[in-house]
C-alpha positions in Angstrom: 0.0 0.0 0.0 3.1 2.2 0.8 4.4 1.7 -2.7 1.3 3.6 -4.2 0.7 7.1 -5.1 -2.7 8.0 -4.4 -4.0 10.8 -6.9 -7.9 10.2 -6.8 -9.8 9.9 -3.8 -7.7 11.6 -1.4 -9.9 14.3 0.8 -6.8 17.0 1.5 -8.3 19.1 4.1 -5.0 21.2 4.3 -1.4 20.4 4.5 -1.3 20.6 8.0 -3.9 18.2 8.6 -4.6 14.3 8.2 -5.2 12.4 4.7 -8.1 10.4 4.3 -8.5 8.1 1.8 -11.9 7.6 0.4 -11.0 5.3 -2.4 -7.9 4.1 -4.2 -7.0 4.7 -7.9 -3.1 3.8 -8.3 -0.6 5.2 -11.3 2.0 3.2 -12.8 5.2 4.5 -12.4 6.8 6.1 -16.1 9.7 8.0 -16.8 8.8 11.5 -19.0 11.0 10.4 -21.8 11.8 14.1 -23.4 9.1 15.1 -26.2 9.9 15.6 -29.7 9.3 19.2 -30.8 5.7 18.8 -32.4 4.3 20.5 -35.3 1.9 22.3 -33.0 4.7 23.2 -30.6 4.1 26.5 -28.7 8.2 27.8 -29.7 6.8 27.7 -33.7 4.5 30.3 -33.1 7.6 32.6 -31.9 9.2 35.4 -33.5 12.8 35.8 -33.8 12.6 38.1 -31.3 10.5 36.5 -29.1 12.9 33.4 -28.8 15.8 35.6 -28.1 14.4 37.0 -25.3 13.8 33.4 -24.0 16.8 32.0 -24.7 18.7 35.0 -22.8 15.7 34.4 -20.0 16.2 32.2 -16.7 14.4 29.7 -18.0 17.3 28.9 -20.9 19.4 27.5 -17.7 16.5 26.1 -15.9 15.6 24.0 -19.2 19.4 22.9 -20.2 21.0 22.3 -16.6 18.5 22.2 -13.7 15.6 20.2 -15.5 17.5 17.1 -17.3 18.9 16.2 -13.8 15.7 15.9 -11.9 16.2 12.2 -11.1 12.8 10.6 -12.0 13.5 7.0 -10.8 13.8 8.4 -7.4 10.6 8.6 -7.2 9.4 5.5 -8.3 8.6 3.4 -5.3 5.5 6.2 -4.6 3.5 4.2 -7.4 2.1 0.5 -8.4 4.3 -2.0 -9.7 1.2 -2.9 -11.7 2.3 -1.7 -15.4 -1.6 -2.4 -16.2 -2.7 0.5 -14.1 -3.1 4.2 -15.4 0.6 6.3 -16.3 1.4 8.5 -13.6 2.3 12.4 -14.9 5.7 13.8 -15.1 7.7 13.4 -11.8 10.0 15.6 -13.0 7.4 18.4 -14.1 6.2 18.0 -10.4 9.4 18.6 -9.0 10.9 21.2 -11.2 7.6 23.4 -11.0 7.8 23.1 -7.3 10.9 24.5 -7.4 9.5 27.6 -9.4 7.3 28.2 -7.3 9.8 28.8 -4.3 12.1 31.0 -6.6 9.5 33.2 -7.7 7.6 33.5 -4.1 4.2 32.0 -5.4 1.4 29.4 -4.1 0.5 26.6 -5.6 -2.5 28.1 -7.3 0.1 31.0 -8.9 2.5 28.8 -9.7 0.2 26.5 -12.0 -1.7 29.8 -13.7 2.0 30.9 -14.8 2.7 27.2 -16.5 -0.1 27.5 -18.2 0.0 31.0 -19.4 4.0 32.0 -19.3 6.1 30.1 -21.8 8.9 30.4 -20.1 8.1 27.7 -17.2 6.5 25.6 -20.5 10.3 26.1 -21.7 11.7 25.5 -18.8 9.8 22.3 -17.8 10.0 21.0 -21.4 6.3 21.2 -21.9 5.9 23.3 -24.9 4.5 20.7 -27.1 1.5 19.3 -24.8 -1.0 20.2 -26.1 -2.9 20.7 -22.2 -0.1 21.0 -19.2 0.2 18.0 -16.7 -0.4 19.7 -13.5 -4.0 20.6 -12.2 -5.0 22.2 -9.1 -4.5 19.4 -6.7 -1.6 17.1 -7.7 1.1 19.2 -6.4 -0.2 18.8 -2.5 -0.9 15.1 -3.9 2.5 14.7 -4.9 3.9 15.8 -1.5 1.3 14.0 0.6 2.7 10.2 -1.3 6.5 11.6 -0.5 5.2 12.8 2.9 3.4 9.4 3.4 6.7 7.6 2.2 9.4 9.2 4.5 7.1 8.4 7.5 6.3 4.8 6.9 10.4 3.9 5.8 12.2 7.0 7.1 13.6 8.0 3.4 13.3 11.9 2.8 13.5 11.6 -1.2 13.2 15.1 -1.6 16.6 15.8 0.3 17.7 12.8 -1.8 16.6 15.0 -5.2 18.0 17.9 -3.6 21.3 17.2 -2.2 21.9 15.0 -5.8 21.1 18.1 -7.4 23.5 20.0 -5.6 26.2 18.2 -6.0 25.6 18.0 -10.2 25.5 21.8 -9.5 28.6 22.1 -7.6 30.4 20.2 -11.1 29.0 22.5 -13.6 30.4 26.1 -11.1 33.5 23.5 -11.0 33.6 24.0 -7.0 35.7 21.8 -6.1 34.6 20.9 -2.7 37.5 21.2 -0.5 36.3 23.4 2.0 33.2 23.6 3.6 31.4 25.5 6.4 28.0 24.6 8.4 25.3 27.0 10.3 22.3 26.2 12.0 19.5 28.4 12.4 15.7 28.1 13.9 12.7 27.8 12.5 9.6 28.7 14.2 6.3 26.4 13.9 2.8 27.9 12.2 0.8 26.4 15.5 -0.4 28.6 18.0 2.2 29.3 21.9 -0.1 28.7 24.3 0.6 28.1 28.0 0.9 25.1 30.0 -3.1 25.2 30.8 -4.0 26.1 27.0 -2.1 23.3 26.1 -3.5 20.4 28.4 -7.1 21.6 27.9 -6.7 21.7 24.0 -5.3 18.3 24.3 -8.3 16.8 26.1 -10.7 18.7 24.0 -8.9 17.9 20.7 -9.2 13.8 21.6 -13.3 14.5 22.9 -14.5 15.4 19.4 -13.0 12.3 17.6 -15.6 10.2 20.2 -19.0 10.0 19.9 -20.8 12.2 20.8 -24.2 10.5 21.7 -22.1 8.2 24.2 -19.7 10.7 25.7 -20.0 10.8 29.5 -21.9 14.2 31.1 -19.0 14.9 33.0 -17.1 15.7 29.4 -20.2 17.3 27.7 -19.0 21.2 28.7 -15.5 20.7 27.0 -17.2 20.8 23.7 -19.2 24.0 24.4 -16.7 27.3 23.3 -17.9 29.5 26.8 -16.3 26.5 29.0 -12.7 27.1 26.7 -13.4 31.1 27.7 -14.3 30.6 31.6 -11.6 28.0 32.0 -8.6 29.4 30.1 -9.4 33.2 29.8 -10.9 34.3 33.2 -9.0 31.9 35.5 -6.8 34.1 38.1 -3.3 33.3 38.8 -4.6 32.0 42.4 -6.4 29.1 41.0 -4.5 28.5 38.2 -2.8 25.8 39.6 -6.2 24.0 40.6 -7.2 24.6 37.2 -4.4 22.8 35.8 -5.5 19.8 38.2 -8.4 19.6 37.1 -8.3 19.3 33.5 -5.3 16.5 33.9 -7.8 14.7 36.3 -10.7 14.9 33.6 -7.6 13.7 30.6 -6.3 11.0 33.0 -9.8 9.8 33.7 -10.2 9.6 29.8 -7.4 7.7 29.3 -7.9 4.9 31.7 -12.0 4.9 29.9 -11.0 4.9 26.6 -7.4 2.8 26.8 -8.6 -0.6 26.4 -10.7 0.6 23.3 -8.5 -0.9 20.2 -10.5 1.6 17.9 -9.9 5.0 20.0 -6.6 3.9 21.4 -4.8 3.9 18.4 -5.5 7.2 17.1 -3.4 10.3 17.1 -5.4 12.3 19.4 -5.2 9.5 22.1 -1.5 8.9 21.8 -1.1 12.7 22.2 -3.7 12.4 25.1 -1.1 9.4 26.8 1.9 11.5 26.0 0.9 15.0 27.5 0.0 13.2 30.9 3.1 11.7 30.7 4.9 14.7 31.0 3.1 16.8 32.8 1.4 14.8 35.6 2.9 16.0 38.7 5.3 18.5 37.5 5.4 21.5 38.7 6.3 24.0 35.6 9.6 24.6 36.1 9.7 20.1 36.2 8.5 20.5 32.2 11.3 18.8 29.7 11.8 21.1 26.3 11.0 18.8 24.2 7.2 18.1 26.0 4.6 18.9 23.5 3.8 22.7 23.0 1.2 22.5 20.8 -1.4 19.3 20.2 -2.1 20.2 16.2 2.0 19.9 16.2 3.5 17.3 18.0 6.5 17.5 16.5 7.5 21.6 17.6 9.7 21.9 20.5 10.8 24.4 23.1 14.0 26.3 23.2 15.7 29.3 24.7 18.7 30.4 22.9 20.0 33.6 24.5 16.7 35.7 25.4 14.6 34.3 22.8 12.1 31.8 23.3 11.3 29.0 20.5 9.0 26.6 19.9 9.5 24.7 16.5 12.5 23.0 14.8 16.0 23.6 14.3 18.0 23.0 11.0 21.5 22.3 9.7 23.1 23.9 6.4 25.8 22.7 4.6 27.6 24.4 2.3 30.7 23.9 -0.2 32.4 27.2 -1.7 35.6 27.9 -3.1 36.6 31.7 -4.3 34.1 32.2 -7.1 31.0 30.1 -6.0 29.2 28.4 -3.4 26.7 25.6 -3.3 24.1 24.2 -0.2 25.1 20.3 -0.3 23.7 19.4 2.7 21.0 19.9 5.3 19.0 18.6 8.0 16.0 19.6 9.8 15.2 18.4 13.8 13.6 19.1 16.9 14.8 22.2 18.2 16.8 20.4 21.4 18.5 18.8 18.6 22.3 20.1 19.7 24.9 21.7 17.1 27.5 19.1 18.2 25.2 16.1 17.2 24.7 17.6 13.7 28.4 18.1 13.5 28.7 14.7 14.6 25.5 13.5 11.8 27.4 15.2 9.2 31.0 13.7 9.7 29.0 10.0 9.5 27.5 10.9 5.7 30.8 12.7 4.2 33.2 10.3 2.3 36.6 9.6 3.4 38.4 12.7 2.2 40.4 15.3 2.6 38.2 18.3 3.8 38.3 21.2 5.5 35.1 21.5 7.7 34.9 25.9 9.3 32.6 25.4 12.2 30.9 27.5 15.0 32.5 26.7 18.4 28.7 25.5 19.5 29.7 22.6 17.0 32.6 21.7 18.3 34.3 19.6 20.8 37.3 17.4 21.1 36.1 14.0 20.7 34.3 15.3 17.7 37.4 16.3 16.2 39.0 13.3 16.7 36.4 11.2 14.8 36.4 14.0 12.0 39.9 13.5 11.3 39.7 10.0 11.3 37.7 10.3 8.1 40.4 12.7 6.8 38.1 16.0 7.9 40.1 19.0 9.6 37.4 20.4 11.9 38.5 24.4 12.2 36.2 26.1 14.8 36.1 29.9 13.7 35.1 31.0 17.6 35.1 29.4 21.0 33.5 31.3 23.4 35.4 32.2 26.9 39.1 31.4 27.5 39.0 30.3 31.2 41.0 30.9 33.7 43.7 28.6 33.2 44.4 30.5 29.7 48.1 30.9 30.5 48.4 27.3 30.9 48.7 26.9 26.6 52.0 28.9 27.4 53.5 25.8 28.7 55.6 23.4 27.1 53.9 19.9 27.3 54.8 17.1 25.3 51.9 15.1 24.8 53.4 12.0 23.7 55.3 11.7 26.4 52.5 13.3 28.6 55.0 15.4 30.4 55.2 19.1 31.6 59.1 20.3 29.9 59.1 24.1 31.0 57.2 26.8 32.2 56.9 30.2 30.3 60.1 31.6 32.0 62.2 28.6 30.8 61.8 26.5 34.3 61.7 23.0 34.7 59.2 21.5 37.1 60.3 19.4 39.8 58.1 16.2 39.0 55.4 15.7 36.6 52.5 13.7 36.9 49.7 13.1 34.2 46.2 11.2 35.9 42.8 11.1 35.1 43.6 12.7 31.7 45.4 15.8 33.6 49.0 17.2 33.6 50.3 18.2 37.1 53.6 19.5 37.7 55.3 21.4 40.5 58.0 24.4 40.5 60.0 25.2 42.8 59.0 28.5 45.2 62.0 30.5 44.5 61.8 30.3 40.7 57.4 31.5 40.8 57.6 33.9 43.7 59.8 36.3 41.9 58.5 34.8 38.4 57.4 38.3 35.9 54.1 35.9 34.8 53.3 35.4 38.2 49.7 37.3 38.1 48.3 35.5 35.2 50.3 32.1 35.8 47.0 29.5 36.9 49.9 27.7 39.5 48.8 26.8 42.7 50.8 27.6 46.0 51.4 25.3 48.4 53.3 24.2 51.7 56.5 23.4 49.4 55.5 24.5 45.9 53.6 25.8 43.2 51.2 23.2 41.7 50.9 24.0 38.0 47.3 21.5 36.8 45.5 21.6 33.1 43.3 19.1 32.4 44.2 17.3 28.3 40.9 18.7 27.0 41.4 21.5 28.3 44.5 22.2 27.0 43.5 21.3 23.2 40.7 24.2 23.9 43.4 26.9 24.8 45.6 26.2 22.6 43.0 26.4 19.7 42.1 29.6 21.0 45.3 30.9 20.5 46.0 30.0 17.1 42.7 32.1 16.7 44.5 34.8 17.4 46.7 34.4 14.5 46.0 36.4 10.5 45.1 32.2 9.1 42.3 31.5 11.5 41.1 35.1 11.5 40.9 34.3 7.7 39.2 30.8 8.2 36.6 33.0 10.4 36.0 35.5 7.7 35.3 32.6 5.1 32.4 31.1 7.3 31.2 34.1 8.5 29.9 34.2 4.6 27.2 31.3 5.5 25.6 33.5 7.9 23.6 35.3 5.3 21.6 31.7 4.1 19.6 32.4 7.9 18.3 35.9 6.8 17.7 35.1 3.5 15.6 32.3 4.1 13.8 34.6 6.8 13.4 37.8 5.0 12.8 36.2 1.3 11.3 33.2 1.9 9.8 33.1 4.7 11.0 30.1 6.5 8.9 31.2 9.9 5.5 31.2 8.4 5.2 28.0 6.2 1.4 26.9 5.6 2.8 23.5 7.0 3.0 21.9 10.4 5.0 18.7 11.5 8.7 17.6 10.7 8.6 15.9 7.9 6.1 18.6 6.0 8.4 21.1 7.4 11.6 19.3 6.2 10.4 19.3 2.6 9.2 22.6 2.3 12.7 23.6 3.8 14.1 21.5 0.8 12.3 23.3 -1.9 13.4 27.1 -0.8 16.9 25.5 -0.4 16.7 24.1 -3.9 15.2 27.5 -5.3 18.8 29.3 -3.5 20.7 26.8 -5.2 19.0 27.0 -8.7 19.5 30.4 -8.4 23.0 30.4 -7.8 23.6 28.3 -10.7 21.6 30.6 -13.1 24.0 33.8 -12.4 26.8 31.6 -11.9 26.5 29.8 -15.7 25.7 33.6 -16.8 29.0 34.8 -16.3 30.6 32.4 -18.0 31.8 32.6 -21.5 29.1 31.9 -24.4 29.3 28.2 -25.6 31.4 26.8 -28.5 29.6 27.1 -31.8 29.7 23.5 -32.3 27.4 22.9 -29.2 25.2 25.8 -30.6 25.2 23.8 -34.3 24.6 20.7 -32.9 21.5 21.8 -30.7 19.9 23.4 -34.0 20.5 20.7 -35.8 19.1 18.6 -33.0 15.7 21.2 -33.0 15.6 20.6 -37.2 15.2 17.3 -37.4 13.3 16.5 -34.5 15.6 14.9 -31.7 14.6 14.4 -28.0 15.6 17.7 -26.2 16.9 15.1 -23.6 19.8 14.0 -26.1 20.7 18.0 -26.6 21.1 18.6 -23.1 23.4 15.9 -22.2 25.6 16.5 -25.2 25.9 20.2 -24.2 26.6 19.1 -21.2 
């Protein structure tokens, strides 16, 4: 049932909400083999004119190098296996128009009223000799409700898949070449509602009470239904009773849970399981008791809490990726979790996926740590943190001279030797004689010890490794390295300010995750447009071959690779 892409019958109430299937009509997967130009081809009916402004258009780069690499077997396992069954419609068209639509800031609605009237998304979707265009009002949020379906029944997100492919075909054509890279993370709010901790639990009992019936519902629940019981409880409760309040309503879920658990119907639906997990974490817990990641909000399960700094979040947090070199720079990777999701395990996510290369990885300090270095270089990844926050207040110690293989303390910063050395627990401690560090000139900022008999000099390994990185970051290289991350900074603001990434119409993770992909896609696409603009014109060969291609009726596919 998985493997099927359901394109009738579907009731779509919004994105954000359930599917229900009312009856099943399947599509055979095919790939859109590249038309040949027909004699009622839209581009005939151009004048000379007419074509060169579309040729010298966005959609001449969207048509020869983003469009012949959408990988349509990708998406293959969304539809029957039964080659008897009705031809599915372009994947690719799908994909690519989905794309559009992020680059040019439209709905879905917009986005299909400009393929059908502009000929430049015809062009640059290859549909310009259909004679009616493959994409009505619904199957786009059909589309992504079969990919949504797949990723949560096998965990496979094929729209990073698409995306992250895409990139890296990308990153050949700019010729990056992939030796450097630098990561950001950045938050991304959810659409649903903050409400506070009593909002919350009430909503929650309410939400599960209308999915019962009605007719059979106990008295005791019939007021949570009526709207002036959501007003007198929620709005006009005072602070003194709020905590009674709170009591209340879990009494009246928990008594709802133990009625309705043994129900194999009720108990396996989404509004019980959210029921079962809001008691869980807030039965007898006082507020301050709450864990981040408890459910905020019961139409998103999936949002969590977060203070960074002085703001608070509720939503999700996400990873970027991105390879550059002097000319230009290309998104290869991302990732999209809860917002407790820590920097360090995305660093740590991201080491796992990258081949066994040489690489140079410009970090935050938030994503970095020893241990994670370690396991980066063992995959032949140099892990440069740009900033470290703090030095501490053994930062004199990385004036030292320690010999780690040895694991000894060799001299102090005025050229002293310490009288024994011992290293334990993953520590150096060494003592110095009295005489040499009472009349010593680093004395005020040396982190030694007195004692009865000496001066107890004592670093801790990782400790060490911090200070000293801190101090090459003091140096004109690292102050360089800082300067070349600090460039993936503006990805956050643009995705904020031009796309919107705090307002999506979606709710949930994995509807979250692939709109994410999309406006990450439209960046990249974009990218590559003014990249390939400023290169020089093509070899007049390639230009020959493509006319001869158009004159006697070739697939377009076969142009584009050669040019390629």
């Amino acid at each position: 049932m998985a493997e099927t892409l359901y394109f009738i019958g579907l009731l779509w109430y919004n994105e954000s909400s359930k599917i229900t299937i009312i009856k099943e009509i399947t599509m055979s997967f095919h790939l859109n083999k590249a038309q040949q130009m027909a004699i009622h081809d839209s581009l005939l009916s151009l004048t000379e004119r007419e074509r060169k402004y579309l040729h010298d258009s966005w959609a001449e780069t969207f048509s020869q190098k983003i469009f012949p690499y959408i990988e349509e077997d990708r998406f293959s396992v969304l539809y029957s296996a039964n080659p008897a069954s009705r031809p599915n419609n372009p994947v690719n068209v799908y994909f690519g128009l989905l794309i559009l639509r992020e680059i040019f800031g439209q709905s879905d609605e917009e986005a299909l009223h400009s393929l059908i009237f502009d000929i430049r998304y015809q062009y640059a979707l290859h549909t310009t000799s259909l004679a009616e265009q493959p994409v009505s009002k619904n199957s786009l949020t059909n589309f992504r409700a079969a990919v949504y379906r797949y990723h949560q029944e096998h965990g496979v997100d094929l729209i990073q898949e698409e995306i992250e492919a895409q990139a890296k075909s990308f990153s050949k054509l700019l010729k990056i070449d992939g030796k450097t890279l630098r990561m950001d993370s950045l938050m991304i709010s959810s659409s649903c509602r903050k409400l506070s901790r009593l909002e919350m639990i009430y909503s929650t009992v309410a939400r599960f009470l209308r999915v019962l019936d009605q007719n059979t519902l106990p008295e005791r629940f019939q007021p949570y239904l009526e709207e002036n019981h959501y007003q007198d409880t929620i709005y006009r409760a005072h602070d003194k009773d709020l905590n009674s309040k709170i009591k209340k309503v879990l009494k009246d879920g928990l008594k709802l849970y133990h009625l309705y658990r043994k129900d194999n119907k009720i108990s396996k639906t989404e509004e019980f399981q959210l029921l079962g997990r809001m008691l869980k974490e807030q039965k007898g817990k006082s507020s301050q008791q709450i864990a981040p990641d408890s459910l905020q909000n019961p139409t998103d399960p999936d949002a969590t809490y977060r203070k960074k700094g002085k703001q608070k979040h509720i939503g999700y947090t996400a990873n970027l990726i991105e390879k550059f070199d002097d000319q230009h720079r290309m998104i290869t990777g991302y990732d999209l979790q809860k917002n407790t999701y820590s920097d360090q395990k995305f660093a740590l996510d991201t080491i796992s996926k990258l081949p066994v290369e040489e690489v140079t990885a410009l970090v935050d300090g938030a994503y970095y740590s020893e241990e994670i270095a370690k396991k980066a270089k063992a995959k032949g990844i140099k892990m440069v943190p740009t900033n470290l926050v703090g030095r501490g207040k053994h930062s004199h110690a990385a004036q030292f001279e320690i010999d780690e293989k040895e694991r000894l303390v060799k001299k102090c910063p005025s050229g002293h030797q310490p009288i024994d050395n011992i290293f334990k627990k993953g520590s150096y401690r060494a003592h110095f004689d009295q005489k040499h560090c009472k009349c010593c000139p680093f004395r005020k900022d040396c982190s030694v010890k007195k004692q009865k008999k000496s001066y107890l000099f004592k670093v801790s390994e990782k400790s060490l490794h911090r200070l000293r990185l801190i101090k090459k970051m003091g140096t004109l290289q690292y102050q360089e390295l800082a300067r070349k991350r600090a460039g993936i900074e503006g990805i956050p603001s643009v995705l904020r300010r031009r796309y919107r990434i705090d307002h999506l119409p979606v709710r949930g993770l994995i509807r979250v995750k692939a709109y994410l992909g999309f406006k990450i896609s439209a960046i990249n696409c974009k990218r590559l447009i003014k990249g390939l603009a400023n290169r020089p014109i093509p070899e007049l060969s390639t230009l020959l071959f493509g006319h001869l291609c158009s004159l006697f009726g070739f697939q377009r596919t076969y142009q584009v690779k050669f040019a390629a």
